[in-house]
N, C-alpha and C positions, 0 to 999 in steps of 0.2 A: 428484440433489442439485444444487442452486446453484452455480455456481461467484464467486466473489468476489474481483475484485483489490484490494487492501491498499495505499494510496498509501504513502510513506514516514514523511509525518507524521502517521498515525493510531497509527502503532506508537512514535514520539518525544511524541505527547500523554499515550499509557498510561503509559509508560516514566521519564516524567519529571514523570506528573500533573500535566499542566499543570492550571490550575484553567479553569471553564469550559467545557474542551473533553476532560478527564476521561474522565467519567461514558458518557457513549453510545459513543465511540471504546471504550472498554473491554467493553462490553455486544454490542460488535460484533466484539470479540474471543471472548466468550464464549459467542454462538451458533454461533461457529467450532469453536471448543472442545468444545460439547455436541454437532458434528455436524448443524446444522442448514443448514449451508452449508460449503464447500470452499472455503476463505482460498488465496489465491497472491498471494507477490512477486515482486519483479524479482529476478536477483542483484548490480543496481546499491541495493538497498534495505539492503545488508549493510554496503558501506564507508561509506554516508551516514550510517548508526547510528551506526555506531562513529565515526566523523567528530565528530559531533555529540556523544554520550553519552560520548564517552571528557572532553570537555571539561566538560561538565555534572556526570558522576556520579562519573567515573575508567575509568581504564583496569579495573580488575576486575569492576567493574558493565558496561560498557561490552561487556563480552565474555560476560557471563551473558544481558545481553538478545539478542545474537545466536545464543544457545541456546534462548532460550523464542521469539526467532522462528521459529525452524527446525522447532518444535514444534505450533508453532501454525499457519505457512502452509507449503504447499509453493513451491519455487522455481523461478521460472522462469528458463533459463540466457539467457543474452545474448550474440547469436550476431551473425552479419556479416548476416544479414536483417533484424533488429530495427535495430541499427545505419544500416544502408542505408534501411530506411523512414524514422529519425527524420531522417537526415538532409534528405532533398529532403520531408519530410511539411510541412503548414503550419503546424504548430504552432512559438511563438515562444520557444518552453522546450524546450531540446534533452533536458534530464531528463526532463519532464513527456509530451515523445512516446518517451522509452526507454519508460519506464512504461506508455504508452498501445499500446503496440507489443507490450509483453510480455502485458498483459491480453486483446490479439488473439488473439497466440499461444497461448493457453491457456484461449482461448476461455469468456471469463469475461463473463457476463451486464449486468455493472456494477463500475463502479470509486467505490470509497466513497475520500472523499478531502475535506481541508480544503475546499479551493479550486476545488468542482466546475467552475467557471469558466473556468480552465487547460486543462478538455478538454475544450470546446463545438465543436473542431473532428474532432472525432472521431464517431465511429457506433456507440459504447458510451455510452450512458448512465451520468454520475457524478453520485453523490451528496455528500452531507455526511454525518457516522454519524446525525442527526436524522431526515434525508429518507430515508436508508435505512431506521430502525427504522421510521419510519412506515409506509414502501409494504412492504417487504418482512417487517415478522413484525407 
């Protein structure tokens, strides 16, 4: 099976249906779902939820999405390696190479994410959940 890293705003477009970027984010949750591929986050993909979602939806909603994420992806821990990569790595978004670090780590095929763009420095191919459903199902 596939494995899949989960950027953090494909899980905040479901979550909070953003309009437009909705539909395929969610479809891409739900091949995950049906076991068509094997979803992992970061465990910096936890407190940006809630970060985020606690202002948008509430603190109660806020803390049920970081249950259906747990459900949905496995986690990848964030250790002093991932850490130590993103630091001296070339990437300009110290988040964006957590994340890229952790996808390494757990050795995942592709990283679906807004802003495939964010990880043109890296040697995992990222998508958008469009360019995902295309190539991949």
């Amino acid at each position: 099976m596939k494995k899949i890293f989960i950027d953090t705003n494909i899980l905040i477009d479901v979550f909070t249906q953003r309009e437009d970027l909705y539909i395929n984010s969610a479809k891409v949750l739900s091949a995950i779902n049906k076991g068509k591929f094997k979803g992992f986050v970061s465990a910096l993909t936890y407190p940006n939820i809630y970060y985020i979602l606690r202002k948008v939806l509430g603190k109660e909603k806020a803390i049920e999405t970081l249950e259906k994420t747990k459900t949905i992806c496995d986690t990848v821990p964030l250790d002093i390696k991932c850490i130590e990569l993103a630091i001296v790595s070339a990437f300009s978004n110290f988040e964006d190479a957590i994340q890229y670090y952790s996808a390494v780590s757990s050795n995942c095929v592709c990283i679906v994410t807004r802003n495939p763009k964010h990880f043109k420095k890296g040697e995992i191919s990222a998508f958008n959940p469009d360019e995902f459903l295309s190539i991949y199902t």
